[in-house]
Structure formats: structure tokens, C-alpha cells
C-alpha positions in Angstrom: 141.5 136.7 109.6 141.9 133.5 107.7 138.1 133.5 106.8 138.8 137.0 105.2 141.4 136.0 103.4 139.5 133.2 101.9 136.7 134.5 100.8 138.5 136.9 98.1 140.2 133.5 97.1 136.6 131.5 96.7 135.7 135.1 94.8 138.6 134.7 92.3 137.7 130.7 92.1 134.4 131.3 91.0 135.2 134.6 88.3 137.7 131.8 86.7 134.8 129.2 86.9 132.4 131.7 85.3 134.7 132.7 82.7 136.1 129.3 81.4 132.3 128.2 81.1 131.7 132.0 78.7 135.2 131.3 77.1 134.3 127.6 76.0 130.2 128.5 75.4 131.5 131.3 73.3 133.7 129.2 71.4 131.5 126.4 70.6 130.1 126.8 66.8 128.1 124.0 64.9 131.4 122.3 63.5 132.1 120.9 66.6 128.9 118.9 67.1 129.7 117.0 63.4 133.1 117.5 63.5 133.8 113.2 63.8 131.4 112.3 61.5 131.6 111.0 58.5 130.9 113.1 54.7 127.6 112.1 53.4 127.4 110.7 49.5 125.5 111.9 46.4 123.2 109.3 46.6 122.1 109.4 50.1 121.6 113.2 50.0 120.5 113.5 46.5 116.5 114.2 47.7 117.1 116.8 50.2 117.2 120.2 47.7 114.4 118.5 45.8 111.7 117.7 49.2 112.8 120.9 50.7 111.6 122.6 47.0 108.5 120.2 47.6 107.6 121.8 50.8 108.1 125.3 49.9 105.2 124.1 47.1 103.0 123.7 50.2 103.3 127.6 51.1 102.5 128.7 46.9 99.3 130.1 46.2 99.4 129.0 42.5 102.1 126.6 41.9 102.1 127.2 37.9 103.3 131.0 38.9 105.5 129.9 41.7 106.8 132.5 44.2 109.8 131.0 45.0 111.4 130.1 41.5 112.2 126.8 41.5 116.4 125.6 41.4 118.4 122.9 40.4 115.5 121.7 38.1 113.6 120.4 40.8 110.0 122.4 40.0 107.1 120.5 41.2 104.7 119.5 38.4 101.3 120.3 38.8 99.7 118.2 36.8 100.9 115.5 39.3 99.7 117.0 42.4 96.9 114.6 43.7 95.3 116.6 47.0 96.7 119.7 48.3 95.0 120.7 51.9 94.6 124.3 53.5 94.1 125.0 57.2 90.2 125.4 56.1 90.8 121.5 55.4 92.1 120.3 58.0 90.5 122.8 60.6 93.6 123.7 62.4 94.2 120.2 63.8 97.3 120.0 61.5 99.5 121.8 59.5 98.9 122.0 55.6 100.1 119.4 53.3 99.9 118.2 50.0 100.3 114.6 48.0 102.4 114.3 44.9 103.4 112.2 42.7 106.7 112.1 41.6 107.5 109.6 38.4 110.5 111.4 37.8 112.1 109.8 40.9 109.3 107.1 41.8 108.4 108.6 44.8 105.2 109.2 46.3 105.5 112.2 48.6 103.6 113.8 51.5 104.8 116.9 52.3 103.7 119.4 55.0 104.7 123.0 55.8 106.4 124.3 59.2 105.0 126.7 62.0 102.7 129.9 60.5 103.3 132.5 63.3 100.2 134.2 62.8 98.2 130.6 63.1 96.5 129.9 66.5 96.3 126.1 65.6 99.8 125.7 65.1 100.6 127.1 68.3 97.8 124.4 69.8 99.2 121.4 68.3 102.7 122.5 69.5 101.0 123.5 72.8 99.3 120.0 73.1 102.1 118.1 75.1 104.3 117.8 78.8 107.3 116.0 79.5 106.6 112.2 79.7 102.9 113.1 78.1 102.8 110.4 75.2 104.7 106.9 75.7 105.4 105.6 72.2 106.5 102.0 71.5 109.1 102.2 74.1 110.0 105.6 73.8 108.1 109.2 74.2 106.7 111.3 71.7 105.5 115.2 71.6 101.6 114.3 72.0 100.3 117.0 69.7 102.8 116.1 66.6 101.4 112.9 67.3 97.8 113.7 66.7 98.7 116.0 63.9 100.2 113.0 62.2 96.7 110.5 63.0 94.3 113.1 61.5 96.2 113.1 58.3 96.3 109.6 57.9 92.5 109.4 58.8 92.2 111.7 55.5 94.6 110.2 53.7 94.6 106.8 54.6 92.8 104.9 51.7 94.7 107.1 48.3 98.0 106.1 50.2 97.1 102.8 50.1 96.0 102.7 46.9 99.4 104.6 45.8 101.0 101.8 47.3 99.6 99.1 46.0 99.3 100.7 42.3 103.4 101.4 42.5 105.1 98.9 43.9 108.6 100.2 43.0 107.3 103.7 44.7 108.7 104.7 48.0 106.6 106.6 50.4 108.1 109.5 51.7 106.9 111.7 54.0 108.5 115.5 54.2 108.0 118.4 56.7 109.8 120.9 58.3 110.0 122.7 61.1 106.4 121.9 63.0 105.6 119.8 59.9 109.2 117.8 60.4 107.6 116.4 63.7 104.1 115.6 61.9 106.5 113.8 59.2 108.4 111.8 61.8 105.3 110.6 63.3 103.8 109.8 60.1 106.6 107.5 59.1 106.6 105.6 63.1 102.9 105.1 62.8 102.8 103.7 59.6 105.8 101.1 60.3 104.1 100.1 63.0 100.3 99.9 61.4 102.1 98.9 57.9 98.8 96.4 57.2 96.8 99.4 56.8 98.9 100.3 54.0 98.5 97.3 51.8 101.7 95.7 53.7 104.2 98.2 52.6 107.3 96.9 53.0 109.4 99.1 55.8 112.2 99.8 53.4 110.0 101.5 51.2 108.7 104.4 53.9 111.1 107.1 54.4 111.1 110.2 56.3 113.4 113.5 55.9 112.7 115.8 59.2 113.9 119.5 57.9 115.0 121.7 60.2 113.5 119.3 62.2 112.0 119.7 66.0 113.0 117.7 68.8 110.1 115.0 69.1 110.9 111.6 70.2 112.9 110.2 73.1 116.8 108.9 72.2 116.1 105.9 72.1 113.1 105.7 69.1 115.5 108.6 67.3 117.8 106.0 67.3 116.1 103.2 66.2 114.5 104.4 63.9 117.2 105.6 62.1 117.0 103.2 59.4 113.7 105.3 58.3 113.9 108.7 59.0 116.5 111.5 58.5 116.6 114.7 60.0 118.8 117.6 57.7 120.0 120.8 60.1 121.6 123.8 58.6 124.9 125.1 60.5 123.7 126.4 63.3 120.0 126.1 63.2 118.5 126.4 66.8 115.2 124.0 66.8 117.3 120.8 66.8 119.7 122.1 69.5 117.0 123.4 71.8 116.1 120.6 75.1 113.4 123.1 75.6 110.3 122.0 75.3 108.1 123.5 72.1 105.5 124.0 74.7 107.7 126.1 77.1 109.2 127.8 74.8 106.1 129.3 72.8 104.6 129.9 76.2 107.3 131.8 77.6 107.4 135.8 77.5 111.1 135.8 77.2 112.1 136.7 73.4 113.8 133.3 72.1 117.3 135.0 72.1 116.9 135.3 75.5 115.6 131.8 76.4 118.3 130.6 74.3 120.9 132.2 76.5 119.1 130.8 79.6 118.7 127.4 78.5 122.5 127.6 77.4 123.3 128.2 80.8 120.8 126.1 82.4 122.2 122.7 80.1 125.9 123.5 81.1 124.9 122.8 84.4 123.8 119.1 83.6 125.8 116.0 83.0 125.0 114.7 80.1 124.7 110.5 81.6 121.9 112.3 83.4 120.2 113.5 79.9 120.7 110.4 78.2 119.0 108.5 81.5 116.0 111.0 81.3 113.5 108.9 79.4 111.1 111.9 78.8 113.7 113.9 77.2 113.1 114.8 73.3 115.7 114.5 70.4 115.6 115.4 67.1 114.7 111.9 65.3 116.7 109.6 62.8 119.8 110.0 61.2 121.3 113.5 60.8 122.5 115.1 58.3 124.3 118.7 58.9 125.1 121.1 56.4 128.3 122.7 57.4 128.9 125.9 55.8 130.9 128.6 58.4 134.0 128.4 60.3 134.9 130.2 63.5 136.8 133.4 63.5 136.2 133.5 59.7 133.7 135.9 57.9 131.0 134.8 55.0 130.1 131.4 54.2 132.4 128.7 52.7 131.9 125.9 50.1 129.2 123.8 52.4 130.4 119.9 53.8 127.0 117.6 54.6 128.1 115.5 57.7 126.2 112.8 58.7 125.9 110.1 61.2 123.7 108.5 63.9 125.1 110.0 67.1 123.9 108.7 70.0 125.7 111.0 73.1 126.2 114.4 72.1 123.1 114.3 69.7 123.1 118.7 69.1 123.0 118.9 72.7 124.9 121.9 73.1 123.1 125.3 71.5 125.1 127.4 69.3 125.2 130.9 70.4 125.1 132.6 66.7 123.4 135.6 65.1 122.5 132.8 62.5 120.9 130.6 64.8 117.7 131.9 64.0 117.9 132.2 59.9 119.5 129.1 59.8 116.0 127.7 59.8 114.3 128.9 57.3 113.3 126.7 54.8 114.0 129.3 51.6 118.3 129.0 53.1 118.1 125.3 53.9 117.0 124.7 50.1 119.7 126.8 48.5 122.9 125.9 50.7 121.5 122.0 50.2 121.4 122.5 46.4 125.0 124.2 46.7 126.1 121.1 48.5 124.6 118.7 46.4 126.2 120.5 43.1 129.8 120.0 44.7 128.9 116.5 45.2 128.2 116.3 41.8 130.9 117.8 40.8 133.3 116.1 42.5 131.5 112.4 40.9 132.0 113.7 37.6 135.7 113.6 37.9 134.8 109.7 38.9 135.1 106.7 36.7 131.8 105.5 35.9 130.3 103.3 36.6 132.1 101.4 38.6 133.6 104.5 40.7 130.2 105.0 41.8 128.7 101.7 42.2 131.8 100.7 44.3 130.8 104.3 46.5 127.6 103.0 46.8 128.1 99.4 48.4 130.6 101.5 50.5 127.8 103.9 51.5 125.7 100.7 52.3 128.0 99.1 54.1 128.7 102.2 56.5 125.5 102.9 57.3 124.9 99.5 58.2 127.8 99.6 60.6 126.8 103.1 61.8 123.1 102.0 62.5 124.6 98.8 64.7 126.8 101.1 66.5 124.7 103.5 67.7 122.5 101.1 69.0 125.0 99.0 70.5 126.4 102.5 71.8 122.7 103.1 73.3 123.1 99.8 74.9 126.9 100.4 76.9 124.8 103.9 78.3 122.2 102.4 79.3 119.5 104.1 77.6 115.9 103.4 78.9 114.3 101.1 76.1 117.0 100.9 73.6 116.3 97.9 72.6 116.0 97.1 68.4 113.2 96.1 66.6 114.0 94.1 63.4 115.2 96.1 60.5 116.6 96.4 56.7 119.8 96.6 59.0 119.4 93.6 61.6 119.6 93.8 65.2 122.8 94.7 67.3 122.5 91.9 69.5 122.6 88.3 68.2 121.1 86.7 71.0 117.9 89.3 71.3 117.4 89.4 67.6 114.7 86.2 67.1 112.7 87.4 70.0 112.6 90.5 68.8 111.3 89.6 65.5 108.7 87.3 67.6 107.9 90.6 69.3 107.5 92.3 66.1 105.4 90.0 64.9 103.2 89.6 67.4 102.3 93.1 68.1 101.4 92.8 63.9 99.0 90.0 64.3 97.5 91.8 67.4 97.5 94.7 65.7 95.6 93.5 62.7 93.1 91.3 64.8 92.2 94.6 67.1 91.8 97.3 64.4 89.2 97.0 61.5 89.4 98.5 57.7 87.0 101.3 59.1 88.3 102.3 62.1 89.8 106.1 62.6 93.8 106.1 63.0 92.9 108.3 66.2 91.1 105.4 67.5 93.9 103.4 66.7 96.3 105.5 68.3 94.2 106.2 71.2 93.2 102.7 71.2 96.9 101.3 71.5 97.9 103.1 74.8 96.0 103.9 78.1 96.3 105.4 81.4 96.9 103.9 85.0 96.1 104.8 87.8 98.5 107.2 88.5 97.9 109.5 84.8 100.8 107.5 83.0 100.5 106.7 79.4 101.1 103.0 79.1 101.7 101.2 76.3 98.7 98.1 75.6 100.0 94.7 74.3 
């Protein structure tokens, strides 16, 4: 009689369970993962509308008769294009991309589309990777993005370099979204780490922005890293939000609503100290920066608020169940709510004093990011994060004690590097060249 009675009790027990975890999933929106983080400036945002109106170049069939009109004055110029490269070019092994130079802003820009559904190669590079595939100095990396990002520099290796060297007040800045946000990320590691095949450029001078970007790299690299690239999600894009792997999910025959769901589920299910111990586990990369434009319960989209920070737990872990999670990432909405965003920053600096409003904003900015950059890694630390160690930076190290063996370590992977590899040799050689596999089919890293 008493196992009778409980079982309608363990019945009730478990409809409570279920419906806490749909009340709470159900309630979750996109404000919540940025809601602690702090407002991003003018300054530091000020290239987002204008990369994201670079990349939609890369999709334009003649860029003098643009499809997409160009906004916030931020029109490519043609006549300062320098290569622009089709599918035909680079024969599917990466996505298409072109090199501009921008003396406007001294910037010298590589910029590369996102995922053409109707392209087999993009669904090979994406296809090209498993969990724990690619071990990247320290960290993991998605495989194919990685090999997408060493043909392009074996094309465009020797103009970079000369880009570099011919503008030394130039940045390099390399700009993708969606798939092409992952080939950009890579781009930016490998060349940090290989910077003596770019004339010696200094690391302050490379920059990445990831849009919409996919989740590529293992915490701790998105972390460290940081200081270099920046990844800028719209509300409540799904891509960055998704644990999934791009390989599972382009291989499943669920539609991605559906996976979505399942993977919602699934992730409620796991602690997150047992994500951030998972080594394997991708993230989107850098610093984030997320454009905040709806509210919950409320209809239509309000004045947009850019958040940013580097977040170490709770890193867009938790997807976003949203008729918008899918729109959300196309380019064409990131651009337009990022130029509304910036104009409200501008707005609101023109009520400033200036100069000295502004410059003091600035040193503030500086100073923050700094502090944020050393947090997150010390936070990495206190969790225990495989690897999370910090390689010298235009920020410093966290960690007094480990900071001159860590520029020891810098340096003499540098030297090595430079000894190994020759002016001629392929960066897919190099890549290749710089890990290996043991006997059991690990990728290890070759000092």
C-alpha cells in the first residue's frame, strides 16, 4: 500500500521537476547571458558596422553597383581592393575572401564570407573535424577552420608581408563571419604565433573581429587570446550558443530547430565545472561583444546596448529559445542593428566635452580592459581550466611569479620556430609540421 502511494508522489516530483526546468528554459532570453557586463565604448566598437559592411563586399558581384547599399558611410572603395578570391580560386578548400586596403582608417583588412548553403566545400571544411581532433598551443581547435585559415596564408603570405612592412602604422585585421569568423580567428592565432613570417609584426598590431562567430577553440585559447580577437553576437544569435559540434550539427537530419531543442535539453543536464574541465570542448573565441536589442515580454526591438566582456564561466552556454535565434545571424541584421548602436554612441559623445571627455573615456576604456583581460585569466586559473596558462601580452600576465618563464617560453618557441621553418616553406607544412601524432591517434603539440 505504501509503495502505491508513493509512486503518484515521485509522479508529482518529477512533473514539478520537468516544469521548473520549461519554466526557467522558457524564460531565459539573451539579456541574461550579458546582463553583468559592462557597456562597450565608441572607440572600441567603432569598426564593427564598417568590417561587417567589408564582408558583405565579399558576397557583391560588382562592388561599384553594390547590392547591398552601403550605410553609415562606410562603402568599400574599389580602387583600393588589392585581391579578391572566388571559390574557383581557392578550389573549395576555403571560403572566399578579399584584401583591402583601407587608408581611411589605416587598416589593412582580410575579410572572408560565411557558410554558402548551396556550396559542398563549405560543408567539407566544417565537416573536417571531431572533438579533441586538432591540439593547438595548449588548447583545441576545429581542424577544418584550421586548414581553411593555412591555405589562405600560403596565397597570401608574401603581399601581407609586404603590407606590413610598407605600413608600419597599419593594423592587420582579419574579418569573417559565420564559417569565415572561424577562418578569421585562426588566421589571427597562426600568425601571432608565426609573427616572423610577417616581417615581425608586432602582436598589437593583428586584430581579429569573429562575426556571428562559430564556436572554434577551447576556453582556455578564447580566453587568452582575448587581447587579439573579438567576437560580436547579435541578441539572440544561435551559432555562438550552440556546444554542438559544426560537424554534428550539419550532419544531422534533425531540422536545426529541432536540434536546438534537443541540445537545450541535453546541456541542462550538465554541470557546467564539468564543461569548463572538458578540454575538447569549443567556445566562441576572444572577447565578446553582444548587441542587446529585445527585452522579454516586450514586443519590437528597442534602442540596441553593446555589452562586452571576457567571460570566462557562463561564456553563451545556455541557448536561447527564440523565433529570432535563427535571423539573428545574418550578416545584412548584424550590420544595421551595429550601425544603430554605434550612432547612439555617437550621439551620446557629442553631448561630451571634448577632448578631454573623451580622452579621459579612453584611458578609462584601457584601463578596464586591462583589468578585465587579468581577470578572466586569473578566473580560468581558480576553475581550473586545462591549460590556462598566459602567454606574454600587450596586457601582461596574471601571475607575477609565471610571467618571466613565460616570456622565456614565448621566446623560445620563436627562435625554434624560425630555425625549423624556411622563407619557402608552405604554412600547411608549417602547421602540419608543428604537431604530430602518438601512438595512440592524439594530436600533440612538437616543441
Amino acid at each position: 500500500m505504501s509503495i502505491c502511494c508513493g509512486l503518484p508522489l515521485v509522479e508529482c516530483v518529477y512533473c514539478l521537476a520537468c516544469a521548473r526546468w520549461a519554466w526557467k528554459r522558457c524564460l531565459h532570453t539573451a539579456g541574461h547571458d550579458s546582463q553583468t557586463w559592462g557597456v562597450a565604448t565608441t572607440e572600441e566598437f567603432e569598426p564593427v558596422p564598417r568590417l561587417c559592411r567589408y564582408i558583405l563586399s565579399v558576397y557583391e558581384d560588382d562592388l561599384r553597383n553594390p547590392v547591398w547599399a552601403p550605410s553609415g558611410g562606410y562603402g568599400i572603395n574599389p580602387d583600393w581592393l588589392l585581391i579578391r578570391k572566388t571559390y574557383k580560386d581557392t578550389h573549395g578548400r576555403a571560403p572566399p575572401y578579399i584584401l583591402y586596403l583601407d587608408h581611411d582608417h589605416a587598416d589593412i583588412v582580410l575579410a572572408i564570407r560565411g557558410l554558402n548553403l548551396a556550396k559542398e566545400s563549405d560543408y567539407a571544411v566544417l565537416l573536417d573535424n571531431k572533438l579533441g581532433k586538432r591540439k593547438f598551443d595548449g588548447g583545441y581547435v576545429h581542424n577544418g577552420l584550421l586548414k581553411a585559415a593555412g591555405m589562405v596564408l600560403d596565397a597570401e603570405c608574401e603581399i601581407l608581408r609586404e603590407l606590413v612592412e610598407k605600413y608600419p602604422d597599419y593594423t592587420l585585421t582579419f574579418a569573417g563571419h559565420s564559417l569565415g569568423s572561424g577562418v578569421a580567428a585562426m588566421l589571427s592565432m597562426v600568425v601571432v604565433q608565426n609573427r616572423d613570417r610577417l616581417g615581425n609584426i608586432e602582436r598589437k598590431r593583428v586584430r581579429c573581429y569573429a562575426i556571428a562567430p562559430a564556436r572554434c577553440m577551447s576556453l582556455n585559447l578564447a580566453v587568452r587570446y582575448a587581447d587579439i580577437i573579438n567576437s560580436v553576437v547579435l541578441q539572440d544569435d544561435f551559432l555562438p550558443r550552440t556546444a554542438t559540434p559544426l560537424e554534428d550539427i550539419f550532419k544531422s537530419l534533425l531540422c536545426l530547430p529541432c536540434l536546438l531543442c534537443l541540445k537545450c535539453m541535453r546541456d541542462t543536464c550538465i554541470s557546467e565545472e564539468k564543461m569548463l574541465k572538458d578540454p575538447r570542448r569549443l567556445y566562441a573565441p576572444g572577447r565578446l561583444y553582444h548587441i542587446v536589442e529585445r527585452k522579454p515580454f516586450r514586443f519590437g526591438r528597442f534602442p540596441p546596448v553593446v555589452k562586452t566582456a571576457v567571460p570566462v564561466d557562463g561564456r553563451f552556454e545556455h541557448i536561447v529559445l527564440s523565433c529570432n535565434a535563427t535571423s539573428d545571424h545574418a550578416i545584412v541584421w548584424i550590420e544595421k542593428e551595429a550601425q544603430r548602436a554605434l550612432n547612439l554612441m555617437l550621439e551620446k559623445d557629442n553631448t561630451m566635452e571634448v577632448p578631454a571627455k573623451q580622452i579621459m573615456e579612453r584611458q578609462e576604456t584601457m584601463a578596464r580592459h586591462n583589468h578585465e583581460y587579468k581577470a578572466a585569466l586569473q578566473r580560468a586559473k581558480t576553475l581550473h581550466v586545462p591549460h590556462a596558462f598566459n602567454p606574454p601580452s600587450q596586457y601582461g600576465t596574471f601571475d607575477d611569479e609565471g610571467e618571466e618563464s613565460s616570456r622565456k617560453s614565448e621566446a623560445e618557441f620563436s627562435v625554434s620556430s624560425t630555425n625549423k621553418s624556411s622563407a619557402g616553406e608552405s604554412w600547411d607544412v608549417l602547421i602540419e609540421r608543428l604537431f604530430d601524432t602518438d601512438e595512440h591517434g592524439k594530436m600533440v603539440f612538437k616543441r
